[in-house]
NUFILO-148672 format. One line per 4 residues: number of its first residue (from 1); for each residue x, y, z of C-alpha. Coordinates in nm, 4 decimals. Layout:
N
NUM) X Y Z  ...
This chain:
372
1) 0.0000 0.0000 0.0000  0.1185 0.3307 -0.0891  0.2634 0.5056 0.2125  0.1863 0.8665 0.2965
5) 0.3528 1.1422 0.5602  0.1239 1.2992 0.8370  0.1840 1.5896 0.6433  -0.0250 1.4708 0.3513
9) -0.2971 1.3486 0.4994  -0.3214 1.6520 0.6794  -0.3000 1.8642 0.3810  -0.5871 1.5996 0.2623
13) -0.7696 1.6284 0.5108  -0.8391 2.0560 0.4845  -0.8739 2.0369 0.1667  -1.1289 1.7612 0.1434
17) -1.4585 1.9124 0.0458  -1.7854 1.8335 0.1539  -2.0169 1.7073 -0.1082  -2.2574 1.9601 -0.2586
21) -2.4669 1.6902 -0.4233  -2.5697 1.3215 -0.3246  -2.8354 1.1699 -0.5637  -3.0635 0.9211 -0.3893
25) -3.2538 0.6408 -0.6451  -3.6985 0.6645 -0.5803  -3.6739 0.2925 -0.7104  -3.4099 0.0575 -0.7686
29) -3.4690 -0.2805 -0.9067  -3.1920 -0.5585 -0.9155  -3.1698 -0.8732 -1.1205  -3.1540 -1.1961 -0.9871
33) -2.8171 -1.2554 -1.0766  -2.6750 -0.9403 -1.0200  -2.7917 -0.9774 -0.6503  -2.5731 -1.2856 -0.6808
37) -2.2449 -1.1125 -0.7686  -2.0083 -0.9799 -0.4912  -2.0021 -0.6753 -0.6685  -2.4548 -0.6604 -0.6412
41) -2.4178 -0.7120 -0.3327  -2.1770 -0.4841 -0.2272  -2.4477 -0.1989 -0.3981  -2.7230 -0.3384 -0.1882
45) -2.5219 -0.2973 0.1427  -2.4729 0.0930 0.0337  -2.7991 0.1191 -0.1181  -2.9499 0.0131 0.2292
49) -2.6815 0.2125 0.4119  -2.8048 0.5476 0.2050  -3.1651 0.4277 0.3187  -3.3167 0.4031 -0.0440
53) -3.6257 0.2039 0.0836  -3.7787 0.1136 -0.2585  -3.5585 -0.1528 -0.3360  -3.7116 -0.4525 -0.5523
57) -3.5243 -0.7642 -0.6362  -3.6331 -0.9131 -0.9117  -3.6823 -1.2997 -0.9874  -3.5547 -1.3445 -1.3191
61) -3.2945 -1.1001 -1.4857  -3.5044 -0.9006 -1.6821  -3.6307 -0.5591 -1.6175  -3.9660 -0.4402 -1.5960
65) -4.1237 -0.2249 -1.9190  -4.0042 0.1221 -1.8031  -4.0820 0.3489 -2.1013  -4.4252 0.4194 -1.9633
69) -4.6267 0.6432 -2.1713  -4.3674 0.8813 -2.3097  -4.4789 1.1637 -2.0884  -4.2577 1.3763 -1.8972
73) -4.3701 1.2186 -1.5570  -4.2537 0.8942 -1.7164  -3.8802 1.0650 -1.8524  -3.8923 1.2048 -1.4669
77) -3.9882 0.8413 -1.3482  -3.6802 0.6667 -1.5294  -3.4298 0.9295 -1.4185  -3.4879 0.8653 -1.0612
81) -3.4926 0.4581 -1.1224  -3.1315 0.2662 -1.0876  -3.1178 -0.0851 -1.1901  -2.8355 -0.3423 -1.0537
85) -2.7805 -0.6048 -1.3455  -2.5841 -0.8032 -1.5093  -2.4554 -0.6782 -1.8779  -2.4598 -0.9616 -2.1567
89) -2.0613 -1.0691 -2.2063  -2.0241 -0.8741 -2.4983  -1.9882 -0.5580 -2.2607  -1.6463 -0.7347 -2.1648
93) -1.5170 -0.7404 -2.4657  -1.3682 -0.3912 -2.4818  -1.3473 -0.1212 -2.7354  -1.1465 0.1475 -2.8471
97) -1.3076 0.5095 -2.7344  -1.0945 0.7629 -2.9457  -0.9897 1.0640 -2.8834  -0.9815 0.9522 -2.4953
101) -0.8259 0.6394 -2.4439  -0.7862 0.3201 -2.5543  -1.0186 0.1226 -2.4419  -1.3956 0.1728 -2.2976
105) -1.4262 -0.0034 -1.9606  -1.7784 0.0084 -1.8246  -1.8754 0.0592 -1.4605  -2.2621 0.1660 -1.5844
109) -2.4291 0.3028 -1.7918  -2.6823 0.6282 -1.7499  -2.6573 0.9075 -1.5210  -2.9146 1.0692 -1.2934
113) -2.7718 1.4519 -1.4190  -3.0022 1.6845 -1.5921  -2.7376 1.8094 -1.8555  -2.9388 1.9912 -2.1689
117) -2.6757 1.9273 -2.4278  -2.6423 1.5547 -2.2525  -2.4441 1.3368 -2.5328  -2.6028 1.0156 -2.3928
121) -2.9090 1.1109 -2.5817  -2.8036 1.0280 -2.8555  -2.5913 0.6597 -2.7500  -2.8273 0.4871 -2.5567
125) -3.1350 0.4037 -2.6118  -3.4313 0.3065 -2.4041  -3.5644 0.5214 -2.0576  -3.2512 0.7165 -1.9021
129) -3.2386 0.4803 -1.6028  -2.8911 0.4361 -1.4591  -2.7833 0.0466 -1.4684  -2.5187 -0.0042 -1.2828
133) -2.3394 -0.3501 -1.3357  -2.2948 -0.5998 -1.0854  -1.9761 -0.8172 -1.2902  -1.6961 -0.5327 -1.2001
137) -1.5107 -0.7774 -1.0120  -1.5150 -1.0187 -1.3763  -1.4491 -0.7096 -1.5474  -1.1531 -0.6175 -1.3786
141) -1.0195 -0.9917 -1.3959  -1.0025 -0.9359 -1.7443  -0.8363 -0.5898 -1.8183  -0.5182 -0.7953 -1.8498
145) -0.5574 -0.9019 -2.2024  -0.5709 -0.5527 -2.3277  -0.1989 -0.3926 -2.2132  -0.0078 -0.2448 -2.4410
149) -0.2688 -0.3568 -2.7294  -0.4419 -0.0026 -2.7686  -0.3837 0.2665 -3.0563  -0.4768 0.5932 -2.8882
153) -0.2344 0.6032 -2.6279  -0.0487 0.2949 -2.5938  0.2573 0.3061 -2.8046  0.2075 0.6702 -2.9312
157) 0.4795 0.8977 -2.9738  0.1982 1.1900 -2.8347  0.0384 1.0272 -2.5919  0.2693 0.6517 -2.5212
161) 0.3727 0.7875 -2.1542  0.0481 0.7007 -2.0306  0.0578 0.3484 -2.0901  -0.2542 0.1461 -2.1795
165) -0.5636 0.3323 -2.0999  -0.8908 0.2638 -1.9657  -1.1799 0.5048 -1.9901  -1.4605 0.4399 -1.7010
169) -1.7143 0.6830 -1.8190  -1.7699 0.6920 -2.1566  -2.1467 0.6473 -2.0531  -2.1968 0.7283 -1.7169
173) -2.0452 0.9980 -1.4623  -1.8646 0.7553 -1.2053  -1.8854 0.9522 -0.9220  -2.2341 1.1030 -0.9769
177) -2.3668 0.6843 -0.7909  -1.9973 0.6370 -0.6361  -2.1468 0.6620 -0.2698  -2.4128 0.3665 -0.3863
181) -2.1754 0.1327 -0.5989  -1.8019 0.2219 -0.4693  -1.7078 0.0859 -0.7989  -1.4726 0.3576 -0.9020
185) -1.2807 0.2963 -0.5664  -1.2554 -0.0637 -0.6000  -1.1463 -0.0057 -0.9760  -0.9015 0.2515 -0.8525
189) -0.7486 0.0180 -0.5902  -0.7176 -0.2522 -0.8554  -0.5631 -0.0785 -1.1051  -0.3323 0.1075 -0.7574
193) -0.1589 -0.2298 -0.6302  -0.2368 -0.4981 -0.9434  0.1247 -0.6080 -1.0893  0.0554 -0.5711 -1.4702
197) 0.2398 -0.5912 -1.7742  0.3419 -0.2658 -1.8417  0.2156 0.0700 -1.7613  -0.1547 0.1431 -1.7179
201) -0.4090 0.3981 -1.6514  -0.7235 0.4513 -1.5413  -0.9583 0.7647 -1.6791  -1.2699 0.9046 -1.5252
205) -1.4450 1.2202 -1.5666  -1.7364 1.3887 -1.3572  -1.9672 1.6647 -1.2596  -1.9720 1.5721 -0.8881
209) -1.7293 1.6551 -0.5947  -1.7910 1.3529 -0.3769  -1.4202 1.3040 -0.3156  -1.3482 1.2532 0.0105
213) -1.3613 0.8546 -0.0064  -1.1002 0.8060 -0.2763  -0.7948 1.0395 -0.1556  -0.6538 0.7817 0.0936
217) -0.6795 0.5057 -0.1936  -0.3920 0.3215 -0.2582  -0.4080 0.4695 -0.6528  -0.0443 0.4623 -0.6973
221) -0.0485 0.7385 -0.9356  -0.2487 0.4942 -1.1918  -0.5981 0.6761 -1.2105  -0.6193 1.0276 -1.3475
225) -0.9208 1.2016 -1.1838  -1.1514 1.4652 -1.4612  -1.3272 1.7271 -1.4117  -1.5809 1.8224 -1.6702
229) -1.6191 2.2097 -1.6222  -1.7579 2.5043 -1.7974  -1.8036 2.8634 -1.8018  -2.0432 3.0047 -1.5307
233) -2.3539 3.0670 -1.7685  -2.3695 2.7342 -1.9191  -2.3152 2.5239 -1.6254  -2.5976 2.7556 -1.4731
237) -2.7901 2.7535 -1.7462  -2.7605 2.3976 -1.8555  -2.6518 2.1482 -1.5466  -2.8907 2.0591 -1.3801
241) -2.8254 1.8336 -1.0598  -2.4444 1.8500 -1.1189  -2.2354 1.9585 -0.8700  -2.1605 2.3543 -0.8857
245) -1.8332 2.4432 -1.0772  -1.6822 2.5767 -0.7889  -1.7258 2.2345 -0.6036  -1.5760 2.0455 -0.8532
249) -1.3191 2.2905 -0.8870  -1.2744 2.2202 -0.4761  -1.2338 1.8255 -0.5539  -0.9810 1.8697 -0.7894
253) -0.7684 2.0578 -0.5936  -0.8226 1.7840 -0.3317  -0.7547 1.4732 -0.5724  -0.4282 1.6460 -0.7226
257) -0.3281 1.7490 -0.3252  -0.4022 1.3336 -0.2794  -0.1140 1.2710 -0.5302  -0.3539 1.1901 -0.8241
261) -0.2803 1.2964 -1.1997  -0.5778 1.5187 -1.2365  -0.7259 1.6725 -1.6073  -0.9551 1.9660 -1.6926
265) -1.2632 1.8093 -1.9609  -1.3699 2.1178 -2.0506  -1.6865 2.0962 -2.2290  -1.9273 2.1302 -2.3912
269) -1.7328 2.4785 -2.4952  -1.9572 2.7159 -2.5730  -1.9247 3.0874 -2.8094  -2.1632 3.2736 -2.5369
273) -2.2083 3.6554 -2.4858  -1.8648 3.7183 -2.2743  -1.7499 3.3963 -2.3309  -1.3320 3.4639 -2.3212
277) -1.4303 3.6331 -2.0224  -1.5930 3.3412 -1.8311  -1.3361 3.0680 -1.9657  -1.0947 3.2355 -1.8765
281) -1.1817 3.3610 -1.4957  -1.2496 2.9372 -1.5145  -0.8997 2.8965 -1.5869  -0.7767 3.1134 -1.3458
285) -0.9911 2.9452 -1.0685  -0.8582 2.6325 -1.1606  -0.5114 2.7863 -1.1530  -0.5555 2.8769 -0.7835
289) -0.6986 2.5426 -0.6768  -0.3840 2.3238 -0.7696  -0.0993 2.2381 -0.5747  0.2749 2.2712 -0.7069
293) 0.3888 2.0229 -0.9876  0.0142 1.8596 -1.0576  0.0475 1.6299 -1.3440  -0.2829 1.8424 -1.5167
297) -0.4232 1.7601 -1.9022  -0.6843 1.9302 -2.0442  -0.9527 1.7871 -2.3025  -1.1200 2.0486 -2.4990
301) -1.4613 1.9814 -2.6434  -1.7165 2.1832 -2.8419  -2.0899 2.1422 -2.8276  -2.1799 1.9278 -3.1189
305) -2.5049 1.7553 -3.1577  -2.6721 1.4748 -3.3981  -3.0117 1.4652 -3.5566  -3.1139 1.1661 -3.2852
309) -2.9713 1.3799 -2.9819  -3.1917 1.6594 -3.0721  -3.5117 1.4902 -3.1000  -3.4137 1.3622 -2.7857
313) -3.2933 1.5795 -2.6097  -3.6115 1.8391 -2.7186  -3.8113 1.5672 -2.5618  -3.6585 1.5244 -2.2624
317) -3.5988 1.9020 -2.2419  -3.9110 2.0973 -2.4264  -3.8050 2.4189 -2.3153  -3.4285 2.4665 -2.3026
321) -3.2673 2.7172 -2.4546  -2.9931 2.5380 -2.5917  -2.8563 2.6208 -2.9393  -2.9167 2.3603 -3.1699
325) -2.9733 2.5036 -3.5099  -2.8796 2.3722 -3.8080  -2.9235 2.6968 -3.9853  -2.6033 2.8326 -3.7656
329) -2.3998 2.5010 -3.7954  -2.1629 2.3124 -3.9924  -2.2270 1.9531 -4.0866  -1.9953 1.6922 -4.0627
333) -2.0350 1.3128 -4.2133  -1.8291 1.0394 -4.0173  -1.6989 0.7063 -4.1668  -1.9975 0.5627 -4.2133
337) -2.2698 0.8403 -4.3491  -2.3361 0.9902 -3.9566  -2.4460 1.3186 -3.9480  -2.2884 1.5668 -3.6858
341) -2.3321 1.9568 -3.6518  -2.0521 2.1370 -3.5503  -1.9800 2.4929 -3.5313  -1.8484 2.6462 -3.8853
345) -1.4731 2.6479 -3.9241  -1.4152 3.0089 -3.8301  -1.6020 3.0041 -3.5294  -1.3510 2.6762 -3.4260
349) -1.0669 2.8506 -3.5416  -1.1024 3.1342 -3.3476  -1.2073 2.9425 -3.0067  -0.9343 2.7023 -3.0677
353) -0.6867 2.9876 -3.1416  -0.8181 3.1648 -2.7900  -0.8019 2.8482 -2.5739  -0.4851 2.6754 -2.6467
357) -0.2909 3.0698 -2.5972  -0.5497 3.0693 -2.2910  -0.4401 2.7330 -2.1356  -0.0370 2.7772 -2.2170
361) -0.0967 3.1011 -2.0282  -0.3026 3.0504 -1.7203  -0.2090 2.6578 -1.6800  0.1289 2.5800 -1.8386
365) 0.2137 2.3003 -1.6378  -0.0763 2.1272 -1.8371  -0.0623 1.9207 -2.1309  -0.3438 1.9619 -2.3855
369) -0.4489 1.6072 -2.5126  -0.6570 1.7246 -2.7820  -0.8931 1.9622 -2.9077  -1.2499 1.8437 -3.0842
């Protein structure tokens, strides 16, 4: 186990913040055989433990119909529903999950966050419950296989120091249910003290500031804790039941004090009224929140949507105000006829121009992975 001085876990300790936002399930239903896992029933103890009371384990291992009638009480319905079950195997057979890491390693999938621009909209499908998965401890077994066998990172002359990495929330936020599941700590403790083959990492990003459980983890410098942040307006405008900015701002200052590699996901990045102004007093926040010599990256990601996200997401959300005009927007085709709109090329060039001088400026300890 990874030793640390009194001074450390003092420093830890202050800087710790409390948690600004702890969902609770109205319903969660669990599978026969995920209540047969170690991993299900680790969830049930914390589920219990939280005091979620509507708790329904199920006979067979398939869920209820959930869609209901389409109705907003219904969308409402399956946001506050978490269901413990066991993925088919194909889940374990991992994929690559460009431009983040090599390889998609999934602890759930869903989140209970009310995000307007929410990208899971449009790559799930089915009622926005959060399933959390009961095989982690299978799961983990078998991350062996994959060192040194990715393309994004490991073995790239940009990106090769990091090893082999594994990207634990392509479609959930982690650490939005980590006080129900304690799935990310038990995947950061593996990945912490496992002997592998050559170097690893683990990636996770979130919205939440729940932190205090996973800075005395024996990580061993092998998980590198995200933040997704954004400017003032749009997280105010447009994140609902995420932790504030300034909280998650808090917990990374606390992670990186905890001796984790940290990184900024800043996104979706939005061309607001004032927005230079708001990115970059976020910058400088973040500036004042890290320790000395934190290993920082930064992901930069504009808002992009798809034809299926928007009907979506105008369903889930039939009044938001978020900009999703076609009219205004660039359209991209991917490898296979998908449709994307993106913002038109001068618009990128000039935010890209702005952030990377922005970042080398305010933050240049920090490496910038990538800009999309």
């Amino acid at each position: 186990m990874r030793r640390r001085s009194l001074h450390q876990v003092m420093i830890t300790a202050l800087v710790a913040p409390a948690p600004t936002r702890l969902w609770t399930p109205s319903r969660v239903l669990v599978t026969r055989s995920a209540a047969e896992r170690p991993h299900g029933q680790r969830v049930l103890a914390r589920l219990e433990a939280a005091g979620v009371s509507d708790i329904e384990l199920l006979p067979g291992d398939r869920l209820p119909n959930l869609r209901g009638d389409g109705d907003r009480a219904a969308f409402m319905a399956a946001k506050q529903t978490m269901a413990v079950v066991v993925p088919p195997p194909s889940k374990r057979r991992l994929q690559p999950i460009p431009p983040s890491a090599d390889w998609r390693m999934d602890l759930a999938e869903g989140c209970p966050a009310h995000c307007q621009y929410c990208y899971l909209a449009g790559s799930l499908s089915g009622p926005p419950i959060t399933r959390v998965f009961a095989d982690l401890d299978e799961l983990l077994a078998g991350l062996d296989t994959y060192v040194g066998r990715g393309a994004v990172t490991s073995g790239t002359a940009a990106r090769g120091a990091e090893g082999t990495t594994f990207e634990a929330s392509c479609y959930t936020d982690p650490l939005a249910i980590e006080h129900l599941t304690g799935g990310l700590a038990t995947a950061i403790e593996h990945f912490g003290t496992r002997s592998w083959a050559g170097p690893v990492q683990l990636r996770a990003t979130t919205k939440f500031d729940d932190v205090a459980g996973l800075l005395d983890l024996p990580h061993g410098g092998r998980t590198r804790l995200r933040f997704s942040v954004n400017a003032a307006s749009v997280a105010r405008r447009f994140e609902g039941a995420t932790s504030p900015v300034a909280g998650r701002i808090a917990a990374l200052g606390a992670v990186a004090a905890a001796g984790y590699p940290v990184g900024l996901t800043i996104a979706p990045i939005m061309p607001t009224d004032g927005w230079r102004e708001e990115y970059g007093q976020l910058l400088d926040d973040v500036a004042a929140a890290l320790p000395p010599g934190t290993d920082l990256t930064v992901e930069c990601i504009t808002h992009r949507f798809t034809p299926g996200s928007k009907a979506t997401l105008t369903d889930w959300y039939p009044r938001t105000k978020l900009e999703m005009d076609e009219a205004v927007r660039t359209t991209k085709r991917g490898k296979y006829g998908a449709v994307k709109h993106v913002y038109p090329r001068d618009t990128m060039g000039e935010l890209r121009s702005w952030f990377t001088g922005a970042i080398a400026d305010r933050l240049p300890a920090a490496q910038l992975l990538y800009w999309t």
